[in-house]
N, C-alpha and C positions, 0 to 999 in steps of 0.2 A: 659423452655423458660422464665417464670416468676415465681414468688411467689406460689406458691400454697398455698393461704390464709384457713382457716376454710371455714368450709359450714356456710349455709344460719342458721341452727340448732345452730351451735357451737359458731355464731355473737347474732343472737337475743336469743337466750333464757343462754343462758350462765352464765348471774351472778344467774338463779335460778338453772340450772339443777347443777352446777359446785360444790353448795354451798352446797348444799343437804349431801351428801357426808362427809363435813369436820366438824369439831368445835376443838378447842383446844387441847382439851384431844386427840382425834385422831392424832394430827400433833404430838406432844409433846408425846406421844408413838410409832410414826413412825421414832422419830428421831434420831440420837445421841450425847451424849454429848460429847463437845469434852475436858470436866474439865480445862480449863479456862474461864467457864463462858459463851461460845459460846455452839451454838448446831446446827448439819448438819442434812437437810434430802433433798432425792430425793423424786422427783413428777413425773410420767409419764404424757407427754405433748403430745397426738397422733397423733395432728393434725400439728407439726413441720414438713416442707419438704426441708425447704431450709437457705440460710446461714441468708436471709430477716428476717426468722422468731426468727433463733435463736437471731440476733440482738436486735427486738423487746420484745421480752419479757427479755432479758438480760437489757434493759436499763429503764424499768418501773419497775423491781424489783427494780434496783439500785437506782432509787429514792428513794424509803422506807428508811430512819434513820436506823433503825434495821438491816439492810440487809447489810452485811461487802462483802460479795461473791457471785453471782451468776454465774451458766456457764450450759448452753442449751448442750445434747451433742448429736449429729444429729443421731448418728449409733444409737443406743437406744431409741433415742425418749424422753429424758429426763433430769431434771431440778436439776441440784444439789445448794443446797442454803445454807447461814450460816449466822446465825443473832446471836445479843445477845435479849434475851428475856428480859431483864431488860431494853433496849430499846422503844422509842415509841411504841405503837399499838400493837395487837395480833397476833400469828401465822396465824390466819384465812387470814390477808390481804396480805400473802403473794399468798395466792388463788386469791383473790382479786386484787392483782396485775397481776398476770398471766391472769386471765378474761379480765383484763382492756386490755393488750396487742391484745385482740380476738381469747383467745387460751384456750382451758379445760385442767383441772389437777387433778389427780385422783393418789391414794395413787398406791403403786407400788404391794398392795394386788390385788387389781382391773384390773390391767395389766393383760389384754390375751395373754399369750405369744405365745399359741398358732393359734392365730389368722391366717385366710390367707391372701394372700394380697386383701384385699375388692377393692380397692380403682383402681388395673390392670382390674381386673372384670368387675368394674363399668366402665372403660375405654370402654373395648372392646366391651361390650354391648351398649354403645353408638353410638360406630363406626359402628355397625355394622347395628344398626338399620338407623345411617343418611345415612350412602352407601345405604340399600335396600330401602329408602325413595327419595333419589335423583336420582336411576335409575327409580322409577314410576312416580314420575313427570317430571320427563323429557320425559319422552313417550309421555304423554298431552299435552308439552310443544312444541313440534316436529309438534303434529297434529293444536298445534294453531300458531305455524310459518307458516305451508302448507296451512293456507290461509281458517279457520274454521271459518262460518258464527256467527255472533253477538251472536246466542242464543247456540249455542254450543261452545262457546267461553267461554261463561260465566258460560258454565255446567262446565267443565274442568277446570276452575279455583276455583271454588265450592269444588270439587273433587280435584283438587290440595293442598285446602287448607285445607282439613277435614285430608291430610297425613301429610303436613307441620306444623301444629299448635300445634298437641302433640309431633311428633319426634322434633320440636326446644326447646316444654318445656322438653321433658325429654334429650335428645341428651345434649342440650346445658347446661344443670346445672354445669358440671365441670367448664366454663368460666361465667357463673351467678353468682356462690355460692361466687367463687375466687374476682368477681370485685364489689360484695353488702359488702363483706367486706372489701376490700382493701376502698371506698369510706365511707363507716360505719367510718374505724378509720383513714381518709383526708388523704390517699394514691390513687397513681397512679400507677397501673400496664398494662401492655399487655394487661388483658383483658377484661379491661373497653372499649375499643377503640371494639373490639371484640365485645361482647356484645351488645353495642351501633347498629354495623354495621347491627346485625343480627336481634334486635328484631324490630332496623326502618324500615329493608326491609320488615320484616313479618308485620307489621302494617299499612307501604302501601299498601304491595300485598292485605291488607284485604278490606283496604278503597277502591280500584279501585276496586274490585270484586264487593264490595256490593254497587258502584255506577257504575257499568256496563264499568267498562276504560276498553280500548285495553290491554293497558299491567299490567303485574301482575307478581312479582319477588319471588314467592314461590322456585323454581330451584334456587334462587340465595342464600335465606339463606340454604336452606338445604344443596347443594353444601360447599359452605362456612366451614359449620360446619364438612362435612364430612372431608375436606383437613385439615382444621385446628385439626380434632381427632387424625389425622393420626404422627402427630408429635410431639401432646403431649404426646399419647400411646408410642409413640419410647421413646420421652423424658424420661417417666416413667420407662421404662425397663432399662436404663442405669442407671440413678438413682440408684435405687432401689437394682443393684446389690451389695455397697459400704456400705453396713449395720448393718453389723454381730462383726464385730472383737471383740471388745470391751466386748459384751455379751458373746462371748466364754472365751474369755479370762476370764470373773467372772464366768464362770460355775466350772471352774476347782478347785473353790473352796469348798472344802465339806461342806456339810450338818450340819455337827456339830462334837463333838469326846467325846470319853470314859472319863470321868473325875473318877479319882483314889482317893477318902473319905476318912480321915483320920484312918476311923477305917478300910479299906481294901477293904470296898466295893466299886461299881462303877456303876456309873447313868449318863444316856444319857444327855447331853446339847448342844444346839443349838448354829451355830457358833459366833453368834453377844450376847453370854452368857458368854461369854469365858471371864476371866477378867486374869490379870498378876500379879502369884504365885496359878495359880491354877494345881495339877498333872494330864496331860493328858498321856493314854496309848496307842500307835500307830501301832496297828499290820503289820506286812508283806503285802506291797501291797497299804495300806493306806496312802492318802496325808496329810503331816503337816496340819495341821489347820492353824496354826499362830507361828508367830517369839517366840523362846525359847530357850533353851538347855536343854542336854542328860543331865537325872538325873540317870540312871541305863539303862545298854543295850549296844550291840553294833550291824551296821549295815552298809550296803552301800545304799546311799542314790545318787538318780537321782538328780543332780542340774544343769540338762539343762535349767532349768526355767532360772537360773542366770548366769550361763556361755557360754552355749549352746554347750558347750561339753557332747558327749556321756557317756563318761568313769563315772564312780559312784564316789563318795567320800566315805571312809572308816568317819565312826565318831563314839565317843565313850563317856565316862563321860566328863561332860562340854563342848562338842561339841557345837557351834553353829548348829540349826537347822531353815531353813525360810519357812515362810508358803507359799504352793503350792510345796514344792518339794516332790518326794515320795519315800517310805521308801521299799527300796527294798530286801533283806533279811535277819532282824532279828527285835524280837518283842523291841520295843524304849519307854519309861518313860521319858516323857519331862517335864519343867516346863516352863508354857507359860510367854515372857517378854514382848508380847504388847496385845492390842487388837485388834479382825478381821480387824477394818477398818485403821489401822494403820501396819498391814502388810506388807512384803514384796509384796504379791501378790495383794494387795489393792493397793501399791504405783505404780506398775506395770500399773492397770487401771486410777490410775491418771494420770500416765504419758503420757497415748492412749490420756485420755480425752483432755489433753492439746495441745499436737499435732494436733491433727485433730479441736482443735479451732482456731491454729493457720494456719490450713489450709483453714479453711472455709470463711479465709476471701478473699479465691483468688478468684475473677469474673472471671466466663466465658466469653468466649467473645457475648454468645447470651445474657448474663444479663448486660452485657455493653451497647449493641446495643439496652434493653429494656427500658434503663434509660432516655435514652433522645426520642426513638420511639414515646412512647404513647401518652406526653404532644404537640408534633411536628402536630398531627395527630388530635386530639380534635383541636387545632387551626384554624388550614386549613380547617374541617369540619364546624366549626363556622363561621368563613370569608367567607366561599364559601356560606354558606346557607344567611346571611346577607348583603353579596355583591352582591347574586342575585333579592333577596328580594325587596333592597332598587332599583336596576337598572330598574325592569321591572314591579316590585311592585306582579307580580305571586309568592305569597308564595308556591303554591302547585309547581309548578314548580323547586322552589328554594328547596324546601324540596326534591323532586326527585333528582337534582344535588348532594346535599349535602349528599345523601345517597349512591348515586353513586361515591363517591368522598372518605366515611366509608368503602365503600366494596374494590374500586381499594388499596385503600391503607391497605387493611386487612392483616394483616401480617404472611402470610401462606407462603411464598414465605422464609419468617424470621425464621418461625418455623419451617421450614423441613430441612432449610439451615446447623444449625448443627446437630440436631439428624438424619438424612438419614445419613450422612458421618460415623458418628460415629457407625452407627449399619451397614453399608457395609463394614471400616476398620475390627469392631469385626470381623463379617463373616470371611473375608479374613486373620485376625489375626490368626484365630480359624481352619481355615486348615494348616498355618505352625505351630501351636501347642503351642500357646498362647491364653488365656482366657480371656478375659479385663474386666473387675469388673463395670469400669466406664468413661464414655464420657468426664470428664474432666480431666480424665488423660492422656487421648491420647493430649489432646493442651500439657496437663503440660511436658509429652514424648517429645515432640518436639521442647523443650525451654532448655534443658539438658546440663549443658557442663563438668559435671562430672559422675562419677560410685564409687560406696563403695561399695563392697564385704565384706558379713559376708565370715569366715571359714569353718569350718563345716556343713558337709549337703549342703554346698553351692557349694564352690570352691572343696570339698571332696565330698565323699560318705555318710559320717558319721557315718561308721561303721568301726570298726579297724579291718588290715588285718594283718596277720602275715608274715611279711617280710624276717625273718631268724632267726641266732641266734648270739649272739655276743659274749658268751661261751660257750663249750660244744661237746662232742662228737656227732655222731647218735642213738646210745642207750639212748643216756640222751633224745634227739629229743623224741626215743620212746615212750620212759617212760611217760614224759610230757603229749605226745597224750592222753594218754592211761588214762593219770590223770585228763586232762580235759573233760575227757567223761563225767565225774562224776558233774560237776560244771555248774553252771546257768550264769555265770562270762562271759560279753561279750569279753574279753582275751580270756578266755577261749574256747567260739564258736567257736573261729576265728582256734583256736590253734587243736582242737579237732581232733583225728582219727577217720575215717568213723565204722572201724572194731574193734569190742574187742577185743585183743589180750591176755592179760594176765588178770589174775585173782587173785584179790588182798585177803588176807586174812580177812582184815576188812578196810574200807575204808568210810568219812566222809568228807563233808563241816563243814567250822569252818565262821558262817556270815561275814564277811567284813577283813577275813583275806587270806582265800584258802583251799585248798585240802589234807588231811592228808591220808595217807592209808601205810598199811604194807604188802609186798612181799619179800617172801621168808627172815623174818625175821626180814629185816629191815625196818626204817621205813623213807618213801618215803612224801614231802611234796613241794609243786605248789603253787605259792602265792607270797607276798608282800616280799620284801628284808626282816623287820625285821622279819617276820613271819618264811623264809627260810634262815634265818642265812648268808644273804648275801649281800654284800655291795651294794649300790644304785650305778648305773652309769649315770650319769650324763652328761647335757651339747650335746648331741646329735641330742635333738630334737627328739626323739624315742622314746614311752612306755616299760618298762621291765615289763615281769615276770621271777619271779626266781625257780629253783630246784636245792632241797638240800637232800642227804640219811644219815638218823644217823647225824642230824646237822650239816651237811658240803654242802655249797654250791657246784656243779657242775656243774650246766649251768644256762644260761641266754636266753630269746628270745626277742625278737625286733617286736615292734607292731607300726603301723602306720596307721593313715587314710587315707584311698588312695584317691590319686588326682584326677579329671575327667581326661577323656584320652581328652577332647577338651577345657581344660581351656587356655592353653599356645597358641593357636592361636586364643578364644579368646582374649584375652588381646592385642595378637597382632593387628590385627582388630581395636580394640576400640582404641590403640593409633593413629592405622593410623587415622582415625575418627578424632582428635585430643582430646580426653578425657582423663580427667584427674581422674586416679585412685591408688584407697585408701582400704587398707585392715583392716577390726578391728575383732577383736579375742578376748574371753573368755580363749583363751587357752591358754597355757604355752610361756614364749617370743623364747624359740628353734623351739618348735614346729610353731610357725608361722611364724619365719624368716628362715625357711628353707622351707617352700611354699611358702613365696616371693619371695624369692632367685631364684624357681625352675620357676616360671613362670613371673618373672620379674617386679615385684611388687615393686618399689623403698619406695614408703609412706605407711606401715603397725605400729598397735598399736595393743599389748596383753593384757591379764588378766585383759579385760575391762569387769565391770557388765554391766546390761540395761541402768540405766542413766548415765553413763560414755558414751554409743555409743550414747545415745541421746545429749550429752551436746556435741560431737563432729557434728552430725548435725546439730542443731541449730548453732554451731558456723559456720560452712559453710554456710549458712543463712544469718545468718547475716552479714556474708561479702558479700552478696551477689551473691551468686554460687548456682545456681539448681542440684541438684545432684540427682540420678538414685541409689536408695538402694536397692541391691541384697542379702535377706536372707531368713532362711527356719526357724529359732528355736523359739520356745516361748520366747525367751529374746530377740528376735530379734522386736519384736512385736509393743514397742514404735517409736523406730528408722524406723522401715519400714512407719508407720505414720504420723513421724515425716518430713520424706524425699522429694524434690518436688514430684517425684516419685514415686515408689517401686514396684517390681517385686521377684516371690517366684517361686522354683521349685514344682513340683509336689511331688516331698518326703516329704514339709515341714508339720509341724503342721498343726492340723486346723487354728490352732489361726494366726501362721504366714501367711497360705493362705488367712485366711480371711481378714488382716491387709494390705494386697498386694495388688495394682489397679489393678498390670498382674499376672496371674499363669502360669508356662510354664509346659503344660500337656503335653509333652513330657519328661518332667526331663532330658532338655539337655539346656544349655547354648549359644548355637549357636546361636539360634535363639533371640538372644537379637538385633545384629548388623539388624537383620531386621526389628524387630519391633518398632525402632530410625529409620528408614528407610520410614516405614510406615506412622509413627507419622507427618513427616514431609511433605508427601506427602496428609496427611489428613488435613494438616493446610491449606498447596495451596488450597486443595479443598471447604474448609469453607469460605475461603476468597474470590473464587472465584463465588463463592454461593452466599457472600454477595455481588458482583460485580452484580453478574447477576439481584440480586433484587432491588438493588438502581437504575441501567440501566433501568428494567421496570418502575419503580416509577418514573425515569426520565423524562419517556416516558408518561407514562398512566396519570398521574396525571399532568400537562396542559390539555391534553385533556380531563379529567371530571372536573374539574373544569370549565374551556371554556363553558360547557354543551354540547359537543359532545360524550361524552359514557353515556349512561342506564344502569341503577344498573345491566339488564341481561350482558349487555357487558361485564362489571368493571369483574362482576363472570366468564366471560370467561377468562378474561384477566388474574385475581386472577389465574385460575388452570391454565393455561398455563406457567403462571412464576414457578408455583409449580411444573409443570411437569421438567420445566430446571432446576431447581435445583437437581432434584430426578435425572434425565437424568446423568447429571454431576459428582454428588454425586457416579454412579454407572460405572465409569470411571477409580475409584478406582478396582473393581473388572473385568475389559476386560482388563484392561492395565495387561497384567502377566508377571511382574518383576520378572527376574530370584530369584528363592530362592538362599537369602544370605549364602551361607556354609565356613565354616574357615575350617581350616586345623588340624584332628583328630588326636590325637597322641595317642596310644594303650598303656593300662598301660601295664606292666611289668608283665610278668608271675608268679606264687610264686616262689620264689627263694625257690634254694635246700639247705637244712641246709650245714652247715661250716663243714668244718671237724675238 
C-alpha cells in the first residue's frame, strides 16, 4: 500500500553501521573495470521494496559528479553503479550516498542469499499477536459497556492497558519503523497518518485511565492495528512472489572454467578471471563461460538461451560460441573474445534489469490513491483539533475529536481494498490452473489490447516429433529406427524403434554429425545431409534427417515441432476478444510461417535473438499498446519483462517462469481467455472497493468532525468499512463464472512412413 521505508535501525544508526564495512580498497576490488576509464560495481540494498525506493536512492547517487549510471533493481535487491574514479570524491561516498537516501549497502559477499523471508515472519507474528490482543480487550470492554461500576471500570482499563501497550509497541513497528523514516528524510507516506492515529488513541486511553475517565480506547488502537496487518500481510505475499527472475537467470552462469597453459597444463580460474585470448577447455555437459570461438573440437551445442529452439547447433573450428549455451556432445577448445560481464549471458541480465526499471515506474492504483490520502488526512486532523479548540476553548475535548477523526479516516478500508481482491482472484486463478506471481499484474492483465506469442514450447511442444518421411522406402524407415537407438540426438529420440532388431557389426556416434555403423557389410550412416552424402531439402518448413548405405543417400525423414492441439481456437477466442496478435520466433522464417499459416497468425517475425524480441516490445510501448507476452524459453526472459504483461506455460524454464507475472500450471493455453476475463473483473472489484470506502468516509468523517463519533465508534466504523470491502472482494470467488474453454483440436496421429 505504501513504501515500505527501512527500520527505525537502518534510519538512525546507518551512516555508522553502513560504513563499517566499506573503505576504498574494498569497493575498488569489488568492482569492474570497464577499460575506458570507468568502473561498475553492484551493492546489495536489503531494505529496497518498492518503485519509492528505488527512485530515491537512484536520484542521490545521481547527484554525485563521479556517478555517470546508477539503476536499483527491485527482483534482487540491488544497486548497479558506474563512476569515473578520476572524478570528484571517493568510492566510499557512493555508500554515502545510498545512507543519505535511508537505505544500507553492503558488498554482494555479505549478501545471504540464503536468507528467509524475515520480514513475512515478522508480519505474521504481529498479526497474530494484535488479533489475540484485540479479542482480550474486547471482552473487558463488553463488561465496561454492561454498565461496570467506577472502581472496576478502572480495573479493566488497567488491565486493558498492560495487553495494549506492548502489542501496539511491538504489533505496530512495521507502520512506526516505515513513517520515523519516511518523516526522518521530509516524506509523506500512509503510514505516518496510521501511526499518528494509533499511538494518539493509546496515549489518551492512558491519560483517561490514569485520571479515572469513563472511556478508554485501548480496543480501538489494537483493533486498528490488527485490520490494518491484515492487508499489509496480503500486500506482502503478492509482492514478494515477483522476485526471482533475474538471479536465476545469473545462476546459469558458471563458476568459472578450465584455462589451457601454454605449456599444456591447466588451472582452475574463476569466472570474472576470464580475460579475451585466454584457451578455455569445455567438456560435455559444461556451459560456455563467456563469448569466443572453437579453437579445436567439434560438438552440438544447445543455443536455446538465444534462439529458443530446441534443436542443437552443429559447431566446429571458428565457430562462434556465446556464454550460457551448453556444450552438448563433444569435448570444445575455445578461445575466450569478451569478458564475463560483457557476455552474452551478462547482456541478457542487463536486458531483465532494464525492463523491469521500466516497468517499475507503473503506479498501482493503491500507490496513486496513497499520494494525495495521507497529506488530505493530517489536514483535516489538524483543522478539526484547532477548529474545536479555538470554538469551545476544551483542548481535551478537541484532542478526543481530533483522534476520533485519525482513526475514522484510518485507511484500512484502503488497505485491504486491493490486496483482498488480488489474493481471492489468485485463489480463483489458481483452480483454473494459473499462478499469479503478482497483484500488479492482474490491474496491468486487465488493460491488454494485444498478445505476442513466442514459438517454441509455447504455441509447440518443443520437442520434435517425427512426422514421416519425404524419401525412402520401409526398410530404409527400419533401418533408420534401428540407428537411432544408438544416438542421444533429440531427431533421433523422436525417430528411435522401441525394439532392437538387428545387430550391427560395429556401430558409433560421430559428436555433432550422426550415427555410423556397419551391417552385413555395409556401411550404414543417420545424420546431417553433408555427413550422409545427401542433398539438403529445403524451403518446407520441416527438420530432415538423412540415410545413406556405402555413400548414397536413400532416404529422408521429416521432423516437426508439434503444434498444441488447442492453439487454433485459441487464437480464435482472442481475436474474437478483439486482440491483436503477434508471433516472434528464433526459428527458421519456414518453420514459423507455416504455424502462422496453420493457426492464422497474420503478423509473425523469425530468427529473432532476445534483443531483437525485446526492441519489438518496447517498440509496442512506445506506441502505446499494452501487450500480453506469452513465452517459455530462457531467451524469452527479457521480453516477458519487458512486456505490460507476461504469462509462461508450465514446461517453460525456470528463468522463463520466474520472469512471468502468470504461470499456467496446467501447460495448456486455454486458460489465458479466462484469466483476461478475470483480470477485468478484478479491476470492477478494486474500484468498487475504492467506492465503497470513499462512501464511508463520506459518511463518517462529518460526523466525527461534528464530534458525534468516539475514537471507539470511528474503530467500529473503521472495521465495518473493512469488512465490505473483504465482503465484496470475495464476490469474486461465489460468483462461479462458467470456465472459459475454446475448442480442442487433437494433433494428428504419427503418420505411417511413405512408401
Amino acid at each position: 500500500m505504501s513504501c515500505c521505508a527501512p527500520g527505525i535501525e537502518a534510519a538512525s544508526e546507518l551512516a555508522e553501521k553502513g560504513q563499517h564495512h566499506f573503505d576504498n580498497e574494498s569497493l575498488i576490488a569489488a568492482s569492474i573495470d570497464l577499460k575506458d576509464g570507468r568502473r561498475q560495481v553492484e551493492l546489495a540494498v536489503p531494505e529496497v521494496h518498492c518503485a519509492a525506493c528505488m527512485r530515491s536512492i537512484e536520484t542521490e547517487l545521481k547527484k554525485h559528479a563521479m556517478v555517470e549510471f546508477a539503476r536499483v533493481n527491485l527482483s534482487t535487491k540491488r544497486v548497479k553503479i558506474i563512476w569515473r574514479p578520476e572524478g570528484d570524491g571517493q568510492p566510499t561516498d557512493l555508500v554515502e550516498a545510498i545512507n543519505r537516501a535511508g537505505y544500507r549497502a553492503m558488498l554482494l559477499e555479505g549478501e545471504d542469499e540464503k536468507a528467509k523471508d524475515k520480514t513475512f515472519a515478522q508480519l505474521a507474528l504481529a498479526l497474530g499477536v494484535a488479533g489475540f490482543a484485540a479479542m482480550n480487550i474486547m471482552l473487558f470492554s463488553i463488561s465496561i459497556w454492561s454498565g461496570a461500576d467506577a472502581s472496576t471500570r478502572d480495573l479493566f482499563h488497567w488491565i486493558s492497558a498492560l495487553i495494549a501497550i506492548p502489542t501496539v509497541a511491538f504489533s505496530g513497528q512495521p507502520f512506526f519503523r516505515s513513517a520515523f523514516a519516511a518523516v526522518r528524510h521530509g516524506r509523506l507516506n500512509m503510514d505516518v497518518p496510521i501511526s499518528l492515529a494509533v499511538i494518539l488513541a493509546l496515549g489518551m486511553s492512558i491519560y483517561e485511565t490514569a485520571n479515572s475517565g469513563e472511556h478508554a480506547y485501548f480496543d480501538a488502537s489494537v483493533t486498528l492495528l490488527f485490520f490494518l496487518l491484515i492487508g499489509r500481510t496480503l500486500d506482502h505475499l503478492m509482492r514478494e512472489r515477483a522476485r526471482s527472475a533475474v538471479r536465476n537467470l545469473a545462476s546459469l552462469a558458471p563458476r568459472g572454467a578450465l584455462q589451457r597453459l601454454e605449456n599444456g597444463e591447466h588451472q582452475y580460474i574463476k569466472l570474472n578471471q576470464i580475460e579475451p585470448g585466454m584457451m578455455l577447455d569445455i567438456a560435455v555437459g559444461e556451459r560456455i563461460p563467456v563469448d569466443g570461438l572453437v579453437v579445436t573440437g567439434e560438438s552440438d551445442v544447445d543455443l536455446s538461451l538465444v534462439t529458443g529452439e530446441s534443436a542443437p547447433e552443429h559447431v566446429g573450428k571458428g565457430a562462434t560460441l556465446l556464454g550460457g549455451a551448453t556444450n552438448l556432445s563433444g569435448a570444445l577448445t575455445m578461445q575466450a573474445q569478451k569478458p564475463a560481464h560483457e557476455s552474452f549471458l551478462a547482456r541478457m541480465v542487463e536486458m531483465m534489469e532494464a525492463a523491469e526499471g521500466s516497468r517499475a515506474g507503473y503506479k498501482r492504483i493503491a500507490d496513486r490513491a496513497a499520494e494525495i490520502y495521507a497529506p488530505a488526512v493530517h489536514l483535516l486532523a489538524l483543522f478539526t483539533f484547532l477548529g474545536w479548540g479555538l470554538y469551545d476553548g476544551n483542548w481535551h475535548h478537541a484532542m478526543v475529536t481530533a483522534i476520533a477523526v485519525l482513526i475514522i479516516t484510518c485507511p484500512c478500508a484502503l488497505a485491504l481494498a486491493v490486496p483482498i481482491v488480488h489474493v481471492v482472484a489468485a485463489g480463483r486463478l489458481f483452480e483454473q490452473g494459473l499462478m499469479m506471481r503478482d497483484g500488479a499484474a492482474l490491474e496491468r492483465l486487465a488493460e491488454i489490447d494485444g498478445v505476442v506469442f513466442d514459438k517454441t514450447g509455447t504455441l509447440t511442444v518443443g520437442k520434435p516429433q517425427f512426422v514421416g518421411q519425404a524419401t525412402g522406402t520401409d526398410s530404409a524407415l527400419k533401418m533408420a529406427q534401428q540407428l537411432a537407438r544408438h544416438s542421444q540426438h533429440p531427431f533421433s529420440k523422436a525417430l528411435a524403434a522401441k525394439k532392437a532388431e538387428i545387430e550391427f557389426e560395429q556401430i558409433k556416434e560421430i559428436a555433432g554429425h550422426g550415427v555410423e555403423a556397419i551391417a552385413d557389410g555395409a556401411v550404414w550412416r543417420l545424420g546431417r545431409a553433408n555427413f550422409a552424402g545427401a542433398d539438403e531439402i529445403e524451403g518446407s518448413g520441416l527438420s530432415h534427417v538423412y540415410l545413406s548405405k556405402d555413400g548414397k543417400a536413400v532416404a529422408a525423414f521429416e521432423f516437426e515441432d508439434q503444434m498444441r492441439g488447442e492453439v487454433p481456437g485459441l487464437v480464435s477466442k482472442l481475436k474474437a476478444m478483439g486482440m491483436g496478435l503477434q508471433l516472434l520466433s528464433g526459428d527458421r522464417q519456414a518453420a514459423v510461417k507455416r504455424l502462422a499459416d496453420n493457426v492464422g497468425i497474420d503478423d509473425y517475425r523469425a530468427g529473432l535473438i532476445p534483443q531483437e524480441k525485446l526492441d519489438v516490445l518496447n517498440a509496442h510501448a512506445d506506441a502505446g499498446q499494452k501487450i500480453l507476452m506469452v513465452g517459455d524459453g530462457i531467451n524469452d526472459a527479457p521480453a516477458l519483462r519487458a512486456a505490460h504483461v507476461s504469462m509462461a506455460p508450465s514446461s517453460a524454464a525456470d528463468v522463463g517462469r520466474n520472469a512471468a507475472d502468470f504461470v499456467l500450471t496446467r501447460d495448456r493455453l486455454d486458460d489465458i481467455p479466462f484469466a483476461m476475463n478475470m483480470a477485468k473483473r478484478a479491476a470492477r472489484a478494486v474500484k468498487q472497493n475504492f467506492g465503497l470506502a470513499l462512501s464511508y468516509n463520506a459518511v463518517a468523517i462529518p460526523l466525527a468532525v461534528l464530534g458525534y463519533a468516539t475514537p471507539l465508534v470511528a474503530s467500529i466504523a473503521m472495521s465495518t468499512s473493512s469488512v465490505l470491502v473483504t465482503l465484496n472482494a470475495l464476490r469474486l470467488r461465489l460468483d462461479k463464472s462458467p470456465t472459459v474453454k475454446v475448442k480442442m483440436i487433437e494433433p494428428d496421429p504419427k503418420p505411417v512412413a511413405a512408401e
